[in-house]
C-alpha positions in Angstrom: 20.9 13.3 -6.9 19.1 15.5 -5.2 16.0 15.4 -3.3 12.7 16.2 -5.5 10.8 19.0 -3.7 7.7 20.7 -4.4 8.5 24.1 -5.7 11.4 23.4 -7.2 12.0 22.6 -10.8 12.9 18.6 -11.1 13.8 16.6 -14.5 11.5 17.5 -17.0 9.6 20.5 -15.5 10.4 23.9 -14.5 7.1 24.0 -12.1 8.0 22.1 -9.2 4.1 21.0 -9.3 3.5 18.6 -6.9 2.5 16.1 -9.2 5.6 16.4 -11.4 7.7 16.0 -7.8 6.6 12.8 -7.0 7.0 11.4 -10.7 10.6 12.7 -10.5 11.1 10.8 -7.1 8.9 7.7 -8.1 10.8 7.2 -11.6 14.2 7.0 -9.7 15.9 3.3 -10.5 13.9 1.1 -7.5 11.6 3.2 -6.2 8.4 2.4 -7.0 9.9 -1.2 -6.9 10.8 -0.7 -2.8 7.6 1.1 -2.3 5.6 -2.4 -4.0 7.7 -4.5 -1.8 7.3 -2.5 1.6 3.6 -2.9 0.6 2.8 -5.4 3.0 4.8 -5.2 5.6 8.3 -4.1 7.1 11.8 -5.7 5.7 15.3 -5.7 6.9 17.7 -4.2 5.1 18.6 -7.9 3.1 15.2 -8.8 2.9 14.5 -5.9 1.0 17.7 -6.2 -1.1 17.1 -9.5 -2.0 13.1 -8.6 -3.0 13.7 -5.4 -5.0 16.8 -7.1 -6.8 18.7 -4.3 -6.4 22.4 -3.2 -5.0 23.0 -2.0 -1.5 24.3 1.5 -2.9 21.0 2.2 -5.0 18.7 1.0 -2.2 20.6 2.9 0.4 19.7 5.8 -2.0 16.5 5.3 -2.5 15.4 4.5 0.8 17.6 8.0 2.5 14.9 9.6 -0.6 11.8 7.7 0.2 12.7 8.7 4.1 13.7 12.2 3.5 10.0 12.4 1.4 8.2 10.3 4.6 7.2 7.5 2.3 9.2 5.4 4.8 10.6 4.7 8.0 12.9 2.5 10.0 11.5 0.8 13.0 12.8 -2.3 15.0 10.8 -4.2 12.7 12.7 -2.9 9.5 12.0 -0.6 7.0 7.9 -0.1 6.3 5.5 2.2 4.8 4.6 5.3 6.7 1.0 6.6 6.4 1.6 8.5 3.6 4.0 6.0 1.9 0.6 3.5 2.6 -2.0 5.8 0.9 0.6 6.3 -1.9 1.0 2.2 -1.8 -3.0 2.1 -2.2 -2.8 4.6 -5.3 0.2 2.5 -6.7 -1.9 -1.0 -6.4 -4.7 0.6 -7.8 -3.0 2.3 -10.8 -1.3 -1.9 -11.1 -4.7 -3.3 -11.7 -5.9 -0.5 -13.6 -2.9 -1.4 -16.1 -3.4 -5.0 -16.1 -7.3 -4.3 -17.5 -5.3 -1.8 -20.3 -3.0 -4.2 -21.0 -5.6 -6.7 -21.8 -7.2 -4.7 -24.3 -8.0 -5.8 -27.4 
């Protein structure tokens, strides 16, 4: 699959929006899974395997996307959150407790 790009029409829009990128890149199988995972603080490769319950193949894929978009980075520490991929984290925690207070609606 191809890298989402703003501009450029991605599953379910012709637009290329922006907003309609990212949702294409975040509903990919694990992302938004390796992005809560990354949340606080860098993994190793395993680590992050073994915490996003996920295959090697898919992760590899997700994190060469999640790179590629500069959501994340490898360091000597593992793979972590660039600034971007950490205001995008905030958004993501935010949106998380905004759906537990839905989700305990009458």
């Amino acid at each position: 699959m191809k890298l989402p790009l703003p501009g450029q029409p991605v599953r379910g829009s012709t637009t290329g929006k922006p907003i309609m990128v990212l949702l294409d890149l975040l509903g990919r199988r694990q992302a938004l899974r390796i992005l809560w995972e990354l949340r606080n603080g860098n993994l190793k490769f395993r680590p992050l395997q073994s915490a996003s319950q996920t295959s090697p193949s898919v992760l590899n894929a997700r994190l060469k996307e999640l790179r590629a978009a500069k959501f994340v980075e490898l360091t000597d520490m593992g793979y972590g959150l660039t600034e971007s991929g950490r205001e995008l984290s905030d958004h993501v925690v935010k949106l998380a407790v905004w759906a537990e207070s839905w989700a305990a609606q009458d």
